[in-house]
Backbone as CSV, one residue per row, in Angstrom:
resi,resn,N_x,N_y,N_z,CA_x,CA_y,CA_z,C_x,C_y,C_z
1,UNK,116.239,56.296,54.477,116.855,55.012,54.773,117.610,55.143,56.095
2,UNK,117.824,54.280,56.832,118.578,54.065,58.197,119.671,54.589,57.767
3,UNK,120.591,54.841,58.330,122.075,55.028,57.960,122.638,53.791,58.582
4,UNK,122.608,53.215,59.366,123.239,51.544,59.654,123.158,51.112,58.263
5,UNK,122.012,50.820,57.353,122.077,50.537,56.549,122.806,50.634,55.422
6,UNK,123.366,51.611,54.792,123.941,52.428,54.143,124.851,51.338,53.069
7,UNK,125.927,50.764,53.499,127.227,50.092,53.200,125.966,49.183,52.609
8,UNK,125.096,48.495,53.132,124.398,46.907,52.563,123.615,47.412,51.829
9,UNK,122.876,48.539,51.837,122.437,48.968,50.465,122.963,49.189,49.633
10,UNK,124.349,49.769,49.491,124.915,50.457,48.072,125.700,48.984,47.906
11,UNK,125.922,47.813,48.518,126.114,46.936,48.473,125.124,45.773,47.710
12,UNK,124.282,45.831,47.803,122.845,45.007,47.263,123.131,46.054,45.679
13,UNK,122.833,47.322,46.035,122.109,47.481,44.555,123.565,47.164,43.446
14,UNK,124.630,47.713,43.860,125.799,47.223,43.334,125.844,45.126,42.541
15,UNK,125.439,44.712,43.911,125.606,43.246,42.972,124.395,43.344,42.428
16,UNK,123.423,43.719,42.311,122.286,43.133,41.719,122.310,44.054,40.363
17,UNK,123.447,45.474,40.282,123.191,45.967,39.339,124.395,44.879,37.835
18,UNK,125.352,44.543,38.758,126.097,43.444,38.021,125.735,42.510,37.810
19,UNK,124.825,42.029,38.620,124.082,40.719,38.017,123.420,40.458,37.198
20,UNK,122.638,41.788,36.589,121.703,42.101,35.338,122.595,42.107,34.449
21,UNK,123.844,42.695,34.536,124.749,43.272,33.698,125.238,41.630,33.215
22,UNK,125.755,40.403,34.223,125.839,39.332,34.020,125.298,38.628,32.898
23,UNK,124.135,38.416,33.486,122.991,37.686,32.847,122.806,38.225,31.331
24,UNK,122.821,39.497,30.985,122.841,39.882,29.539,124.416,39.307,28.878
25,UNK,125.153,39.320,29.168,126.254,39.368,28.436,126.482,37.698,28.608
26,UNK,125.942,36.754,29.266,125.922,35.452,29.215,125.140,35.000,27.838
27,UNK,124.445,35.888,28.099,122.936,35.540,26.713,123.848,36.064,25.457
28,UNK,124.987,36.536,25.320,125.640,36.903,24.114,126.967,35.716,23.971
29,UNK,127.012,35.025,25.026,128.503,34.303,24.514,128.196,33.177,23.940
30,UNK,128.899,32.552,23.105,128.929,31.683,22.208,128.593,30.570,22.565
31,UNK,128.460,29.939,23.752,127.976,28.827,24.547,127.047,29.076,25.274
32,UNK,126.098,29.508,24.875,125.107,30.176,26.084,124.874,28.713,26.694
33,UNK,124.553,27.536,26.102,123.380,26.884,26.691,124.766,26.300,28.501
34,UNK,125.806,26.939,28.059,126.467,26.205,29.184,126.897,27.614,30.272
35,UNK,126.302,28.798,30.380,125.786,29.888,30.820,124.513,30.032,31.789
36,UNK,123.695,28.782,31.096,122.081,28.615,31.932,122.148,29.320,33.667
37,UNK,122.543,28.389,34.133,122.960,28.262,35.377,123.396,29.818,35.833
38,UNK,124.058,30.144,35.363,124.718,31.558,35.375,123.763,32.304,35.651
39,UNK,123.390,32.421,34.281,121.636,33.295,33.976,121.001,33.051,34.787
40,UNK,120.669,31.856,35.167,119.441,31.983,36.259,119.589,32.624,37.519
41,UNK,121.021,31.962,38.057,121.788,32.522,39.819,121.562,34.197,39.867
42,UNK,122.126,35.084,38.357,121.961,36.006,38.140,120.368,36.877,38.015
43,UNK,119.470,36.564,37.484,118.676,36.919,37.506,117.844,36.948,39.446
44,UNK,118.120,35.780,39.609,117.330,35.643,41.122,118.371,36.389,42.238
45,UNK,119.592,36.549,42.095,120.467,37.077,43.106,119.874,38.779,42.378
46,UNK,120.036,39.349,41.478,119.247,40.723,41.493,118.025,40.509,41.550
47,UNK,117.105,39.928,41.649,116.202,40.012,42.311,116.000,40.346,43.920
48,UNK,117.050,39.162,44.978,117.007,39.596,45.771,117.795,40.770,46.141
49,UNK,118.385,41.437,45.677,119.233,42.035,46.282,118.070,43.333,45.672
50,UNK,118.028,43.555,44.987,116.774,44.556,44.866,115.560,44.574,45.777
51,UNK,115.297,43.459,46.309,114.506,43.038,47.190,114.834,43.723,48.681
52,UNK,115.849,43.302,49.394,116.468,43.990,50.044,116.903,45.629,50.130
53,UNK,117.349,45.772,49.350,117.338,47.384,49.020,116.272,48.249,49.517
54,UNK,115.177,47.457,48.839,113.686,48.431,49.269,113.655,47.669,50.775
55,UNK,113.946,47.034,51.545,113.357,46.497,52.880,114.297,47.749,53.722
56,UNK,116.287,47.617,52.947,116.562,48.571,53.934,115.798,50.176,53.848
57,UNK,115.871,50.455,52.643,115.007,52.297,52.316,113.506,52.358,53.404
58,UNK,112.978,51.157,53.597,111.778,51.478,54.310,112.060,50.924,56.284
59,UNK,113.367,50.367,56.176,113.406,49.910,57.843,112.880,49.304,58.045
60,UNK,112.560,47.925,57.298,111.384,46.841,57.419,111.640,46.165,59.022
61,UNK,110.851,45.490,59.537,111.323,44.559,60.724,111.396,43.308,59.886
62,UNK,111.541,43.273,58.827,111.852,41.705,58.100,113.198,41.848,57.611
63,UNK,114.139,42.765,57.531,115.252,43.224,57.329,116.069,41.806,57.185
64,UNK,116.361,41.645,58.811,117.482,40.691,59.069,117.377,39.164,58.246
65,UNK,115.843,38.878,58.061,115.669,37.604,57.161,115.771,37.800,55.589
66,UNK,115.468,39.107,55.271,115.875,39.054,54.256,117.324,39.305,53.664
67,UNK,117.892,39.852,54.469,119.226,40.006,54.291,120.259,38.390,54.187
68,UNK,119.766,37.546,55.191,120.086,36.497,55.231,119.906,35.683,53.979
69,UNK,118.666,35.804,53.504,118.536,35.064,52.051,119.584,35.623,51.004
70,UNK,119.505,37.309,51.034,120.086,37.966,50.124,121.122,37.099,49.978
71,UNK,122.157,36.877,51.276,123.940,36.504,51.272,123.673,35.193,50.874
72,UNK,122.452,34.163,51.110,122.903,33.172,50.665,122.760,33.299,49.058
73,UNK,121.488,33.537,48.330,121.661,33.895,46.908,123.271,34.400,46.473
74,UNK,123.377,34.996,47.028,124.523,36.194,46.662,125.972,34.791,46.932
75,UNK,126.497,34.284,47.655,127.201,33.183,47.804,127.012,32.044,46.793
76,UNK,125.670,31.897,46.180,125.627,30.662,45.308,125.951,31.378,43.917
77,UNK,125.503,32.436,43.928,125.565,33.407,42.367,126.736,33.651,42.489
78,UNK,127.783,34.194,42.942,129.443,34.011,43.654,130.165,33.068,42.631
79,UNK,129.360,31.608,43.664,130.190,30.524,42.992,130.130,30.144,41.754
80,UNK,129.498,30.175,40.911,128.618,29.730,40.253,129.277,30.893,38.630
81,UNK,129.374,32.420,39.397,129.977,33.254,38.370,131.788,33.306,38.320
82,UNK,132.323,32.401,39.641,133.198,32.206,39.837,134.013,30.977,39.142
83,UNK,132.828,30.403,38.250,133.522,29.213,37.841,133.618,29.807,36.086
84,UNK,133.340,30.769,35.710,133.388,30.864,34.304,134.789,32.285,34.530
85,UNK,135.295,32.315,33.201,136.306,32.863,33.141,136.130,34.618,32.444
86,UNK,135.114,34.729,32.223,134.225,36.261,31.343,134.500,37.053,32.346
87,UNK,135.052,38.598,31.888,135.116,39.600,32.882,134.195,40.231,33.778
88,UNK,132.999,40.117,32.667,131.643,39.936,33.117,131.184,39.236,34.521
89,UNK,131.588,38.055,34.313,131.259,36.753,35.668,132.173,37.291,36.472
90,UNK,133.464,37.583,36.622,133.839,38.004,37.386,133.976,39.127,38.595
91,UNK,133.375,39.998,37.992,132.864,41.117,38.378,131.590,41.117,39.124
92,UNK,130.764,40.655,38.714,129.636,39.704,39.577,129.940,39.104,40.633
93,UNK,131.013,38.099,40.075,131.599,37.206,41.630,131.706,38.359,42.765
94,UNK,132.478,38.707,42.722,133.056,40.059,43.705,132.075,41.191,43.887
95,UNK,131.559,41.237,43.494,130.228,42.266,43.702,129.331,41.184,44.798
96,UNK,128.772,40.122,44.224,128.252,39.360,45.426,129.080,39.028,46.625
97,UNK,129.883,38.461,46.265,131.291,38.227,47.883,131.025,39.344,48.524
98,UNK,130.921,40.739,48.104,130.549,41.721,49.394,129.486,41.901,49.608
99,UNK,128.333,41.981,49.006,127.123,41.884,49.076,127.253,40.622,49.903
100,UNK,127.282,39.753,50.233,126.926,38.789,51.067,127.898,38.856,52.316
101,UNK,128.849,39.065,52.674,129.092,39.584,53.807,128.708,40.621,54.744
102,UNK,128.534,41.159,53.818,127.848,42.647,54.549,126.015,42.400,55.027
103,UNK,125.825,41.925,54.164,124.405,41.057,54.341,124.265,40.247,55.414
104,UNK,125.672,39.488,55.570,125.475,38.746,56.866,125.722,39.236,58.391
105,UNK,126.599,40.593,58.035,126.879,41.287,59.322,125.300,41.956,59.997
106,UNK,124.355,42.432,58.689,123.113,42.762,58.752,122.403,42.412,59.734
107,UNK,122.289,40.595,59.246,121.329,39.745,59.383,121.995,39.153,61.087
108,UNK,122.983,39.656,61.371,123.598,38.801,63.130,124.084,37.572,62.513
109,UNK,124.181,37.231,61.307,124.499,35.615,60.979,125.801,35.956,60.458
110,UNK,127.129,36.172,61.081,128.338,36.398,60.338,128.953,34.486,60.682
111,UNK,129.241,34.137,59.235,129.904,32.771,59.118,131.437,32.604,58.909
């Protein structure tokens, strides 16, 4: 892997490893059907961020666009785990908030 890379990888696999972690423990709370949303942001934000991971390990030249998607996934899965009160969601939140900054320093798109 690049070493530039380094911080946004252990960054990606970090939220995306909380985001799995998310998404299961949504599927256990007593209101799931008002969780949906959750579950889904979660499932597709580790997706991308797993996605990414393997682009930085191989030095893709698609890097910077995917990184860009990553932070935005990673910003909506944020908000989204930011609105429920589970230690779970929370932990997620903040796992993506850096995952998507760092993603954006990646990508040249810092907002």
């Amino acid at each position: 892997m690049v070493h530039q890379y380094h911080l946004c990888f252990e960054a990606c696999v970090d939220a995306a490893r909380k985001c799995e972690n998310c998404a299961e423990a949504c599927l256990n709370e007593a209101h799931v059907k008002t969780m949906a949303e959750c579950i889904r942001l979660d499932r597709d934000c580790a997706a991308i961020c797993w996605t990414a991971a393997g682009f930085m390990s191989r030095g893709s030249h698609y890097l910077s666009d995917v990184c860009r998607v990553c932070a935005d996934i990673c910003e909506a899965c944020a908000a989204e785990c930011q609105r429920h009160s589970h230690d779970h969601c929370q932990a997620c939140a903040d796992a993506c908030h850096r995952c998507a900054d760092i993603c954006r320093r990646i990508s040249g798109v810092m907002v």
